[in-house]
C-alpha positions as CSV (number, residue, x, y, z in Angstrom):
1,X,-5.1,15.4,-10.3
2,X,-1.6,13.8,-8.9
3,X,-3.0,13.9,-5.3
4,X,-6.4,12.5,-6.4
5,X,-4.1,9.3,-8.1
6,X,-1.4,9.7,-4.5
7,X,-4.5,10.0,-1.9
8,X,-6.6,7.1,-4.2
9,X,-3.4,5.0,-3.9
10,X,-2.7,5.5,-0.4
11,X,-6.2,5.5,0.8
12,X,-6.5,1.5,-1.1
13,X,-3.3,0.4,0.2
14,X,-4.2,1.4,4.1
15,X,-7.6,-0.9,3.5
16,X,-5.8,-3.8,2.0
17,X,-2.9,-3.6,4.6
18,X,-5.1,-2.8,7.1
19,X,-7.5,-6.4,6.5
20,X,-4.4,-8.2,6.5
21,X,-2.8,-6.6,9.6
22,X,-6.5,-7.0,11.4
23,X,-6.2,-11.2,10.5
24,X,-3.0,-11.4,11.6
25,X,-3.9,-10.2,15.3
26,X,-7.0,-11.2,15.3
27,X,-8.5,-13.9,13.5
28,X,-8.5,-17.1,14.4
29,X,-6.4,-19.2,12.3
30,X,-8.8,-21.8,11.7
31,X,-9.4,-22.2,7.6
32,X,-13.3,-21.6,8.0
33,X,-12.9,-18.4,9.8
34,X,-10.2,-17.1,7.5
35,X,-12.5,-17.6,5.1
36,X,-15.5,-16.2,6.4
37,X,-13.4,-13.2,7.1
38,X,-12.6,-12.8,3.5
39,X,-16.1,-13.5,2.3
40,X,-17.4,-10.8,4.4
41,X,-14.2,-8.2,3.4
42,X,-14.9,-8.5,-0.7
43,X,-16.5,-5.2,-0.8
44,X,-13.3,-3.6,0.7
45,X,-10.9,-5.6,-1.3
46,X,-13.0,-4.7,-4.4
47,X,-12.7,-1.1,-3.8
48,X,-9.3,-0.7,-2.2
49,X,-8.4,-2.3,-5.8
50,X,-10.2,0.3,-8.2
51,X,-8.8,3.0,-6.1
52,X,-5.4,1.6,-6.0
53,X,-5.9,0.9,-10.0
54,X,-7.5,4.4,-11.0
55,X,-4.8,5.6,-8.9
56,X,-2.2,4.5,-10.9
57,X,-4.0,5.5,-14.3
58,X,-4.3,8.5,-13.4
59,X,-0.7,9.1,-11.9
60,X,0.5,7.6,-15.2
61,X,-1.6,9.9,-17.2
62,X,0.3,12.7,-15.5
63,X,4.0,11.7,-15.7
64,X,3.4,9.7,-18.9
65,X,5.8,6.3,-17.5
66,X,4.0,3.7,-16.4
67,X,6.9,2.0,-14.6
68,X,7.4,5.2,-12.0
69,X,3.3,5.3,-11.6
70,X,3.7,1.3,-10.3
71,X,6.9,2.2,-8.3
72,X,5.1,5.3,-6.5
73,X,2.5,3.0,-5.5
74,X,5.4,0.7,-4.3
75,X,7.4,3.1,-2.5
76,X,3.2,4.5,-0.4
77,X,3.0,0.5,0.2
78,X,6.3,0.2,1.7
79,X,5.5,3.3,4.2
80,X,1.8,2.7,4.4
81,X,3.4,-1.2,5.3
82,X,5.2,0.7,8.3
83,X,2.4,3.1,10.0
84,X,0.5,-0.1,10.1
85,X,2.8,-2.5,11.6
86,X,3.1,0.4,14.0
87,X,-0.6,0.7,14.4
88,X,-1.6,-2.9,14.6
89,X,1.7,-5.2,15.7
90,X,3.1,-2.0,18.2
91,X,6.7,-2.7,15.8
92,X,8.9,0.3,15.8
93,X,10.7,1.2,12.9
94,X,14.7,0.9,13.3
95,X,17.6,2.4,11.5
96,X,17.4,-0.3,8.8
97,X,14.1,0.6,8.0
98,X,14.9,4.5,7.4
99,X,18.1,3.2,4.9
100,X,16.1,1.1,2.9
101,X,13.2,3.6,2.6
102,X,16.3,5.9,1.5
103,X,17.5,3.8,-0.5
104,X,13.6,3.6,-2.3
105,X,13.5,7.1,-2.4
106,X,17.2,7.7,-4.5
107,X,15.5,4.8,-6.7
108,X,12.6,7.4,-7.5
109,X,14.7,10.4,-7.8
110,X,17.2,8.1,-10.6
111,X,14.3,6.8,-12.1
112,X,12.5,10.2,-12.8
113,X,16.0,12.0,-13.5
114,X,16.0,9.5,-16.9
């Protein structure tokens, strides 16, 4: 059950992060063509949201804390935020980007040490 909630949270997060990276390279910035863009992407954004939501219900069913369910989804969005600047805007990740996903991570490991 945790990696159904980790893989439903990580699989909604690379479709939301994924339509914005996509607009950013390659829509036009044009106001009627942003828009069409996001008429035609509701399906997606509709279910990246349930699995990013059922996600988190179900992590928080698990560990029984709400706040580290919402900061587990954080922490995917944060490296999920990474692989796709990567993928999509060729940006490579620099030493500041490894200390502040440390610096996440000792968050996590406080948080659940309560």
């Amino acid at each position: 059950m945790i990696l159904l909630s980790l893989f439903l949270m990580l699989g909604g997060l690379l479709i939301i992060n994924a339509i914005y990276a996509y607009q950013t390279k390659h829509i036009d910035s044009n106001f009627f063509h942003t828009l069409w863009y996001y008429i035609k992407l509701v399906p997606f954004f509709l279910s990246a949201s349930m699995m990013i939501g059922y996600g988190v219900k179900y992590l928080t069913k698990i560990v029984d804390d709400l706040t580290f369910s919402l900061i587990v989804s954080k922490g995917i969005e944060i490296l999920v935020s990474v692989a796709i600047g990567y993928i999509f805007l060729k940006e490579i990740p620099n030493w500041r980007t490894g200390i502040g996903i440390t610096i996440i991570l000792i968050g996590f490991w406080i948080l659940k040490g309560k």
